[in-house]
Each structure stands twice: as C-alpha cells, then as structure tokens.
LUMMIVEX-145149 format. One line per field, with one value per atom (N, C-alpha, C): atom name; x, y negated, z negated; residue number from 1; residue in one letter. Coordinates in steps of 0.1 Angstrom, whole numbers. Example, Ala and Ser with C-alpha at 12.3 -4.5 7.8 and 13.67 -1.06 7.14 Angstrom:
REM LUMMIVEX-145149
site = c(N_CA_C_N_CA_C) $
c1 = c(132_123_132_128_137_129) $
c2 = c(57_45_33_22_11_0) $
c3 = c(-78_-78_-78_-71_-71_-79) $
pos = c(1_1_1_2_2_2) $
code = c(A_A_A_S_S_S) $
//
This chain:
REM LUMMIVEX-145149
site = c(N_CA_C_N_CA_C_N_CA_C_N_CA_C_N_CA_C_N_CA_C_N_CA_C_N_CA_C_N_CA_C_N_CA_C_N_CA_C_N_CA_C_N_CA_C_N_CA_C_N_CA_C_N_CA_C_N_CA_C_N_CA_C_N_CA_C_N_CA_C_N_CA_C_N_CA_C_N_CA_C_N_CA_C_N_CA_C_N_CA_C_N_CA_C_N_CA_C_N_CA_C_N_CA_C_N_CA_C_N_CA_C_N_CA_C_N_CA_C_N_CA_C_N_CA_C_N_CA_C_N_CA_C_N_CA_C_N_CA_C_N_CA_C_N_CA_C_N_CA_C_N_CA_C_N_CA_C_N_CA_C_N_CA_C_N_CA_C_N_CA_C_N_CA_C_N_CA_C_N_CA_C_N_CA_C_N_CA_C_N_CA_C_N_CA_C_N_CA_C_N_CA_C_N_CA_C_N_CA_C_N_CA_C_N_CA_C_N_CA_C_N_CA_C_N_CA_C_N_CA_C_N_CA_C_N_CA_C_N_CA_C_N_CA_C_N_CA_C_N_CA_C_N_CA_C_N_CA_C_N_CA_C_N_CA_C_N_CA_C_N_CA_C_N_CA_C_N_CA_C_N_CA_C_N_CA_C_N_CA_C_N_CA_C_N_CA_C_N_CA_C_N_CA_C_N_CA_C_N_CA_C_N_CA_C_N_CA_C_N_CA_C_N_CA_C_N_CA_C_N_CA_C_N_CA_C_N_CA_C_N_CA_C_N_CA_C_N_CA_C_N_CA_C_N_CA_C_N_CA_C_N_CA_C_N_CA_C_N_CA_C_N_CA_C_N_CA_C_N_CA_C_N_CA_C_N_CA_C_N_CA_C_N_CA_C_N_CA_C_N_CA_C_N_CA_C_N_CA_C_N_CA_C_N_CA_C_N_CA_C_N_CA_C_N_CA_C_N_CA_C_N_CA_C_N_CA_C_N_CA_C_N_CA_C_N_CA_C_N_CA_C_N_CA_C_N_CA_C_N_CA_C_N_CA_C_N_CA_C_N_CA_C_N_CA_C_N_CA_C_N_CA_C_N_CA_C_N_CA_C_N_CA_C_N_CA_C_N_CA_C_N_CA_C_N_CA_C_N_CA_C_N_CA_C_N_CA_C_N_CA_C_N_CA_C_N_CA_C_N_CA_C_N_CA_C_N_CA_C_N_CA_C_N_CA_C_N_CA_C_N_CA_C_N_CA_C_N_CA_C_N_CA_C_N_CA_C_N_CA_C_N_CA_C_N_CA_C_N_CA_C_N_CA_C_N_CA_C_N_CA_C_N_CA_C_N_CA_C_N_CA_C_N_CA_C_N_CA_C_N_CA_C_N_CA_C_N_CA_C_N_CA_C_N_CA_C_N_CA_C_N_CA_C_N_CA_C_N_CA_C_N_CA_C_N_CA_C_N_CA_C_N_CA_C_N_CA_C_N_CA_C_N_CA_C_N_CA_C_N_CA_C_N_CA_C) $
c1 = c(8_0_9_3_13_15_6_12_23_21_30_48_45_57_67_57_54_61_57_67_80_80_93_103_100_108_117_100_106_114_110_120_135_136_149_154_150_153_159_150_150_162_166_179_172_155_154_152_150_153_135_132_112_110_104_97_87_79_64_54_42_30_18_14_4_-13_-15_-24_-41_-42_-56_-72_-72_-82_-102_-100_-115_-124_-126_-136_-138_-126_-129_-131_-132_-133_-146_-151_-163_-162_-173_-171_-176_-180_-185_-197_-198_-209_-199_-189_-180_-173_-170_-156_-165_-164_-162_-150_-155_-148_-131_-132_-117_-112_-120_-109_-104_-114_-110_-99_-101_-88_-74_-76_-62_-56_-68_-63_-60_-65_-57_-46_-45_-29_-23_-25_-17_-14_-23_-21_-9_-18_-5_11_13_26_34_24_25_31_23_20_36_41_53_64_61_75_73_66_63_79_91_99_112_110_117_120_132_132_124_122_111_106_97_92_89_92_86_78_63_53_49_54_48_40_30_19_23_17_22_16_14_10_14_30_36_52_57_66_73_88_95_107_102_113_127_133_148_159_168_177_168_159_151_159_165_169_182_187_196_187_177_169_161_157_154_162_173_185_188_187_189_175_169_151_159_160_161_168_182_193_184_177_174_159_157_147_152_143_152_149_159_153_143_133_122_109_113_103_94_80_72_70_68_60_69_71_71_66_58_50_61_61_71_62_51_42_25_15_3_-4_-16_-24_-22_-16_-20_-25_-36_-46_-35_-41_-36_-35_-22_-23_-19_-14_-12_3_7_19_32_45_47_66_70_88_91_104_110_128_126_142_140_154_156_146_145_139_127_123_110_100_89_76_74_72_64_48_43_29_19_9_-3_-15_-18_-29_-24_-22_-15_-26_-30_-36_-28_-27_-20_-13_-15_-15_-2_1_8_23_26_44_45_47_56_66_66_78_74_75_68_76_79_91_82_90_82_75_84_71_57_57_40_38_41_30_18_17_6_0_0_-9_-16_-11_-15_-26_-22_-26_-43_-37_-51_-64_-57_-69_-70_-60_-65_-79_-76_-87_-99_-103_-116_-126_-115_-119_-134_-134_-140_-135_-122_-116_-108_-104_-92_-81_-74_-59_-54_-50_-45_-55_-65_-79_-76_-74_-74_-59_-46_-36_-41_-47_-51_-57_-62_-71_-62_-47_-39_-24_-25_-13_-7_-15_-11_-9_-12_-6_11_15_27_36_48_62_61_55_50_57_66_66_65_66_67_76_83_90_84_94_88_86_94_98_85_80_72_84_86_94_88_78_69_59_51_39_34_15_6_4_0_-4_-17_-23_-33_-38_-54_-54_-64_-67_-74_-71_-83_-76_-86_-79_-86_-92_-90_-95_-109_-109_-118_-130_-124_-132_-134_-124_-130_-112_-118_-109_-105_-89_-89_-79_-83_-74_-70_-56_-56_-55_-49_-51_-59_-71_-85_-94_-90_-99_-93_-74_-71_-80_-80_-91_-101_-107_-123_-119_-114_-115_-111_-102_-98_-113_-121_-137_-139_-143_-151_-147_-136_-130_-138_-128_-131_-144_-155_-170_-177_-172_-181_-190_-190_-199_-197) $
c2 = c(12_0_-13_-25_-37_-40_-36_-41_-33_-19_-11_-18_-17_-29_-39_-48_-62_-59_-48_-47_-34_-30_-22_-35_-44_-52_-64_-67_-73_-66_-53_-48_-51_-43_-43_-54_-67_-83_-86_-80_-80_-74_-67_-56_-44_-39_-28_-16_-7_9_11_13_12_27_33_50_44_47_47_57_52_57_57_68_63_63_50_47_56_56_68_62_67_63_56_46_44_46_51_61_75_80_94_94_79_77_74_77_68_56_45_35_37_26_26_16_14_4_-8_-8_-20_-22_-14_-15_-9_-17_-9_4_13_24_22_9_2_3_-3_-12_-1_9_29_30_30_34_25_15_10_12_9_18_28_34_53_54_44_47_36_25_24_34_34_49_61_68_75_68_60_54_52_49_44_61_71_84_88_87_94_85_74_69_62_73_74_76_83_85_75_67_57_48_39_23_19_11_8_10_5_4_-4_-9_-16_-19_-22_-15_-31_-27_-40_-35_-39_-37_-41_-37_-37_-50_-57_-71_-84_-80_-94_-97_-111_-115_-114_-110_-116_-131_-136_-148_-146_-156_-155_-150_-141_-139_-133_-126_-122_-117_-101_-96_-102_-114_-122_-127_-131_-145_-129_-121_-110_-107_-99_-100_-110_-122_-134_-134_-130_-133_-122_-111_-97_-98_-109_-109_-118_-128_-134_-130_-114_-108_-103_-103_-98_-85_-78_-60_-53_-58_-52_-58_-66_-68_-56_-58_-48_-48_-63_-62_-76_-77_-89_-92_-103_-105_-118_-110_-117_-132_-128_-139_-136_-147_-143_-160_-158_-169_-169_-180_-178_-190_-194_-206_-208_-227_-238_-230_-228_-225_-209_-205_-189_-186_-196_-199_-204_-201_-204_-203_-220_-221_-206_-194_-189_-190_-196_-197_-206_-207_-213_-204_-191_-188_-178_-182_-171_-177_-174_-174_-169_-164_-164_-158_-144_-147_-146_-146_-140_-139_-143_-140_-143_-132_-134_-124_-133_-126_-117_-112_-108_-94_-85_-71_-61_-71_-75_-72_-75_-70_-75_-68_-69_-53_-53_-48_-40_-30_-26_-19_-14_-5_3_18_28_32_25_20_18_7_1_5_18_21_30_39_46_34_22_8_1_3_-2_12_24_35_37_29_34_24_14_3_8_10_9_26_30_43_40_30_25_25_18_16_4_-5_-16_-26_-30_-40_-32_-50_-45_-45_-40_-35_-47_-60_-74_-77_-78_-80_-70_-57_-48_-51_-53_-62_-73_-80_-93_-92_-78_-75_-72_-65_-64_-73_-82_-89_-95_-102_-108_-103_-85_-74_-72_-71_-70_-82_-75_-86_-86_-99_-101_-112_-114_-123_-122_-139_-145_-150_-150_-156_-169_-181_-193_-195_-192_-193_-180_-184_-169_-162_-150_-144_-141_-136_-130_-135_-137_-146_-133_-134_-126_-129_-122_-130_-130_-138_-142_-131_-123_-116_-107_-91_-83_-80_-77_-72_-59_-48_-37_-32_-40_-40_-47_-59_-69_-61_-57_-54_-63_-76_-89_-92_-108_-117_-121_-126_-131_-140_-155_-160_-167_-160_-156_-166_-174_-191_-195_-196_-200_-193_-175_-170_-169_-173_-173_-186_-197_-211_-208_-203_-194_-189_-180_-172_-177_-191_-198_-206_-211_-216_-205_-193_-184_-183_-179_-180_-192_-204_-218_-219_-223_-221_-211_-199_-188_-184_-187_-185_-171) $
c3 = c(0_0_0_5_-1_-16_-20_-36_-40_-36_-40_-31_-19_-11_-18_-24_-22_-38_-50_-58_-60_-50_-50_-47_-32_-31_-42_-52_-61_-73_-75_-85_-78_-69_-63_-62_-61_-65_-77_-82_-98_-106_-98_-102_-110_-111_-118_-110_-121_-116_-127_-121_-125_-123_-126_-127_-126_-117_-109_-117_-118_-126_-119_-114_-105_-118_-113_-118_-120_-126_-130_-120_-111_-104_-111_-110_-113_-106_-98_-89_-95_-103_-111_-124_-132_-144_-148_-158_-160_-174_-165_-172_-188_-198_-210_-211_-226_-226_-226_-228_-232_-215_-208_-197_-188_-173_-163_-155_-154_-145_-144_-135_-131_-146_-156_-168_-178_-179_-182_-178_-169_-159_-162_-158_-164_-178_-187_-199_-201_-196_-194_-192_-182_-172_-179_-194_-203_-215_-217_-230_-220_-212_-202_-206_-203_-205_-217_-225_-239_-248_-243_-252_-248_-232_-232_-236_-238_-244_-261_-264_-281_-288_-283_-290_-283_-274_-264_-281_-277_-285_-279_-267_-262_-251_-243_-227_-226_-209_-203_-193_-197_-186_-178_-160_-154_-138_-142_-132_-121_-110_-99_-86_-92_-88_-96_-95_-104_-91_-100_-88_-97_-100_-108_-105_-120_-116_-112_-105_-99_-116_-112_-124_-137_-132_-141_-151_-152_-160_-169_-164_-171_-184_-177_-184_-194_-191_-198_-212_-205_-216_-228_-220_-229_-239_-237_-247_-256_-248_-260_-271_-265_-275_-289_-289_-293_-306_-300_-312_-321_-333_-344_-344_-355_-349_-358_-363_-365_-358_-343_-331_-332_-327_-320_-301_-300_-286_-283_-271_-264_-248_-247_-234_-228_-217_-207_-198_-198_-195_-200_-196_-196_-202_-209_-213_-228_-237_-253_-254_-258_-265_-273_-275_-287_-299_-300_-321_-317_-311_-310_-310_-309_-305_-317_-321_-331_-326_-328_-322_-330_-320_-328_-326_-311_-310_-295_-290_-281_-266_-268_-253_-260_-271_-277_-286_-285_-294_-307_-316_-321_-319_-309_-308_-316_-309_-323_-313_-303_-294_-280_-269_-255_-249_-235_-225_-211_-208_-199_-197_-199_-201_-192_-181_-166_-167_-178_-182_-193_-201_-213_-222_-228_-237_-246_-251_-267_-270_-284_-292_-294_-294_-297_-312_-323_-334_-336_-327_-328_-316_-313_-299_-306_-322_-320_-327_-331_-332_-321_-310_-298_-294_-292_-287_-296_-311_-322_-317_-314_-306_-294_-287_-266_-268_-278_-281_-282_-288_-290_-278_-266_-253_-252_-264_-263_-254_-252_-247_-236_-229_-217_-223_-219_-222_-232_-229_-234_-246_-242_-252_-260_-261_-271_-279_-270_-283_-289_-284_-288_-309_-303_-317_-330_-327_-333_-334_-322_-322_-336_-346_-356_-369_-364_-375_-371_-361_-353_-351_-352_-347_-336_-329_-311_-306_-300_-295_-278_-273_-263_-258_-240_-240_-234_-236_-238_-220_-214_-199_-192_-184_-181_-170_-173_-163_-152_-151_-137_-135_-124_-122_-121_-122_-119_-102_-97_-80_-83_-78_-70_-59_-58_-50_-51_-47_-49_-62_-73_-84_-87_-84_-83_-101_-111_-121_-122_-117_-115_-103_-96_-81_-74_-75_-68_-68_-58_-57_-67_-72_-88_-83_-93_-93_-105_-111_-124_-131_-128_-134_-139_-132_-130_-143_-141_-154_-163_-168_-178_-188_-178_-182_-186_-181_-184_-196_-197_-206_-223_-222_-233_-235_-224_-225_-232_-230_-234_-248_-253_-266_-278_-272_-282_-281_-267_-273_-278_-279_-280_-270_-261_-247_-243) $
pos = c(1_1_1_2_2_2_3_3_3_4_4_4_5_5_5_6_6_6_7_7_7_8_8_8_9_9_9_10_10_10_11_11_11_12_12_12_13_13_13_14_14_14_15_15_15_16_16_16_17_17_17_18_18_18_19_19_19_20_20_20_21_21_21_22_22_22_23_23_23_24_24_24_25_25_25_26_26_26_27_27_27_28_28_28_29_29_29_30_30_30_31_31_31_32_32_32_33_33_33_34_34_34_35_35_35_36_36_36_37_37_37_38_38_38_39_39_39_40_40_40_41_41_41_42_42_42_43_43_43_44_44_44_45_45_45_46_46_46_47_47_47_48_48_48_49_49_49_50_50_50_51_51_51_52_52_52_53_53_53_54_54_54_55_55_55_56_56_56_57_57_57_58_58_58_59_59_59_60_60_60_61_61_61_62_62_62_63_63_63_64_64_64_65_65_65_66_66_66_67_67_67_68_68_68_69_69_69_70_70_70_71_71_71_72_72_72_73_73_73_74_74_74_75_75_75_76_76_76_77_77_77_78_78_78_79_79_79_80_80_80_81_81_81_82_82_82_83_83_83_84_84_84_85_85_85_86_86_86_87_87_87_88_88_88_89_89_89_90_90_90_91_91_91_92_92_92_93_93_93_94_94_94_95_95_95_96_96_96_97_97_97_98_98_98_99_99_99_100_100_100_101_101_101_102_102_102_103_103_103_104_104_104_105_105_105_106_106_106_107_107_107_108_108_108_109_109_109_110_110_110_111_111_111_112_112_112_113_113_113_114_114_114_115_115_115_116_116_116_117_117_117_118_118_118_119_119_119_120_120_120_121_121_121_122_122_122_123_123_123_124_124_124_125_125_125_126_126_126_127_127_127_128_128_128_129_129_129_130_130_130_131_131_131_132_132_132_133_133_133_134_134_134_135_135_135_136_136_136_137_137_137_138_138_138_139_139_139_140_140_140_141_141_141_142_142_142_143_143_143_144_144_144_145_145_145_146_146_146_147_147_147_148_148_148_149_149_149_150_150_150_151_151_151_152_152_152_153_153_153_154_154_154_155_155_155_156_156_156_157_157_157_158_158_158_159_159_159_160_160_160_161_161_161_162_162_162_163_163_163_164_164_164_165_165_165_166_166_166_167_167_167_168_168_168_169_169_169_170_170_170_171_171_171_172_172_172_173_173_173_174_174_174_175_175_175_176_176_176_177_177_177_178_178_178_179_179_179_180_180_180_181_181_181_182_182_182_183_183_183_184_184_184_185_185_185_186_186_186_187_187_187_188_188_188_189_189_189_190_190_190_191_191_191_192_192_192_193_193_193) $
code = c(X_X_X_X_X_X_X_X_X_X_X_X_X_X_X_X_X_X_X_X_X_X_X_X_X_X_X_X_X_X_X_X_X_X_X_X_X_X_X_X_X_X_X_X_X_X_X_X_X_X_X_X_X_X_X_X_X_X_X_X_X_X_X_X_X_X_X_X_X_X_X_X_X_X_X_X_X_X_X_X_X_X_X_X_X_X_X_X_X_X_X_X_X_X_X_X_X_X_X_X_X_X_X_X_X_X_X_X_X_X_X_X_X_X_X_X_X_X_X_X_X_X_X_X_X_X_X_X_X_X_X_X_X_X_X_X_X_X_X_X_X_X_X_X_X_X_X_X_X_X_X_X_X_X_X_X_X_X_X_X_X_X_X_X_X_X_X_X_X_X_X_X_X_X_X_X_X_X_X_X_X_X_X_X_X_X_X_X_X_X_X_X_X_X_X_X_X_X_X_X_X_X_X_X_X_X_X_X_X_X_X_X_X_X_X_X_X_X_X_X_X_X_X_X_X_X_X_X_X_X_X_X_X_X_X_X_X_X_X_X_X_X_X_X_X_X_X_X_X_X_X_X_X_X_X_X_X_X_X_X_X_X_X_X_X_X_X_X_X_X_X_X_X_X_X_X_X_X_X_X_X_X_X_X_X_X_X_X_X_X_X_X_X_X_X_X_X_X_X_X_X_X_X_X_X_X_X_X_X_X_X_X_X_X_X_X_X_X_X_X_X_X_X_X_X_X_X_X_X_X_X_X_X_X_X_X_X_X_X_X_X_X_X_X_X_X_X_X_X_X_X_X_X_X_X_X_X_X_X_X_X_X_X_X_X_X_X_X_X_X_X_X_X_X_X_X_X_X_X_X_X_X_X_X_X_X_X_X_X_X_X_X_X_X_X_X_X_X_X_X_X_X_X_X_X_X_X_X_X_X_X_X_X_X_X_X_X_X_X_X_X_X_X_X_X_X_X_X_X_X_X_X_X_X_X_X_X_X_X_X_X_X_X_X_X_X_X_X_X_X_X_X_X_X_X_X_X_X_X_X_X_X_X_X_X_X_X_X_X_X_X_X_X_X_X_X_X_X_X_X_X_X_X_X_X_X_X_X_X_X_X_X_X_X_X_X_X_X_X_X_X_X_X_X_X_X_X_X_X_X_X_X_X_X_X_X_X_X_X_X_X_X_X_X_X_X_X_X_X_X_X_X_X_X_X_X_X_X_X_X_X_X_X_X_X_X_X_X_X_X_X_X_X_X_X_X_X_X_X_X_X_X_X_X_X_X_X_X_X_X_X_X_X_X_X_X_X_X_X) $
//
C-alpha cells in the first residue's frame, strides 16, 4: 500500500530498523458499545505489541502514517538521554490541553494527558498498566492512556518528532485532518460537549 511505502521510506530516513505488525483487520473484528470495529482493531494490534515486548526495557510502537522529523533519531536519543530511569512512557508527539503539561528539561515534558497514540515509547514495566486499561476496550488507544497517564512517569517531548499526515484514516473510516480533530477534541473535553 502507500502508507506502507510512504513509511518504509521514512524509516529508512530516519535511520530505523522497524519489525512490521500487520495490523488486525477491522472487517474481522467486532465493534463494542464503546468503539467501532476499526478502533477494536487497532487496539488489538496495540495490546498485540505491547504483550510481546512485556519483557523488552522498552518499545517503540509507530503507526504507519507518520513522517518523521529531519535527524530524528539524534533528536530522539537526545530526549532519552534526558529521562530519568524510572520513566514509563514517552509520546514523541500528539495533542495535550492547557495544564497537562509540566517544564522537565531542556527537550521534555512532564505529561499527564496526550492525545495521539501514533508514536511513542513505553518501558516494559507499565505495559501490563497500559494492557489493564487498553482491556476494557471503552476508549481508543491514546484515550485509554489518557485515563492512566497521571498514575505513570509520562513524559513529552517538547519538539514533536513526527507529524501525523493528513489523509485516509482507516480507524476513523474517513478523511482526517488531524489538526483539526485534535481542536475538536480539546472543545469536546473543556466544554463537555
């Protein structure tokens, strides 16, 4: 497919060596009262990832519709140097609302609520805390850390390393343009709507 293309090319940009996961089909999943079919599915095929690198220091899971920034894994390295070592998670990009946010160094956060499910980092510690929520299967993937982020050593990096594209989002089953519902979705939050 092109997405599949579109990030081989950028790994290899990127300088990584990525093990492929083929994603759990939402056409053979069934949805919930909470999630459509697609959003099962990508959870699956987070948990999937999550379950085998239970005994890893960590993983790094990035979906297959991101760009990465120029010098990534420099600018990567440089974040990692700068966690302390009883980190849990770090999100390399995504959405966090006013106040979620907290200085921790020169290229990191502090998080406590991040949208964006799309690439980040997790130690094999707090993966069966992630795994005890993504189980519930109330929320999407991000939404379901969200619920535990502020039990966990989470951080951010301040710089986003990878953009989301803009495009088909076979979770959504629509056009998405991620900017746009990250906005939305801080409406939906602060009003309660």
């Amino acid at each position: 497919s092109e997405r599949r293309r579109i990030f081989e090319r950028e790994s290899r940009r990127a300088k990584l060596r990525c093990i492929r996961y083929e994603a759990k089909e939402g056409k053979k999943t069934k949805g919930n009262k909470f999630l459509k079919a697609t959003e099962v599915a990508t959870l699956n095929s987070h948990k999937d990832i999550l379950q085998q690198s239970l005994n890893e220091d960590y993983v790094c899971i990035f979906e297959d519709d991101i760009i990465f920034v120029d010098d990534f894994l420099i600018k990567l390295n440089s974040a990692m140097a700068e966690l302390p070592s009883d980190w849990d998670g770090l999100h390399l990009a995504g959405y966090s609302p006013d106040g979620s946010l907290q200085d921790y160094s020169k290229r990191l956060n502090r998080c406590f609520l991040s949208w964006g499910g799309y690439a980040y980092l997790v130690r094999g510690k707090a993966i069966p805390k992630l795994l005890e929520v993504l189980d519930r299967e109330i929320w999407q993937v991000d939404s379901s850390y969200c619920q535990i982020m502020n039990q966990l050593n989470w951080f951010k990096t301040k710089e986003m390393l990878v953009e989301h594209l803009a495009g088909y989002s076979f979770i959504q089953e629509k056009e998405v343009a991620y900017k746009k519902l990250y906005t939305n979705l801080a409406v939906h939050i602060v009003t309660g709507k």
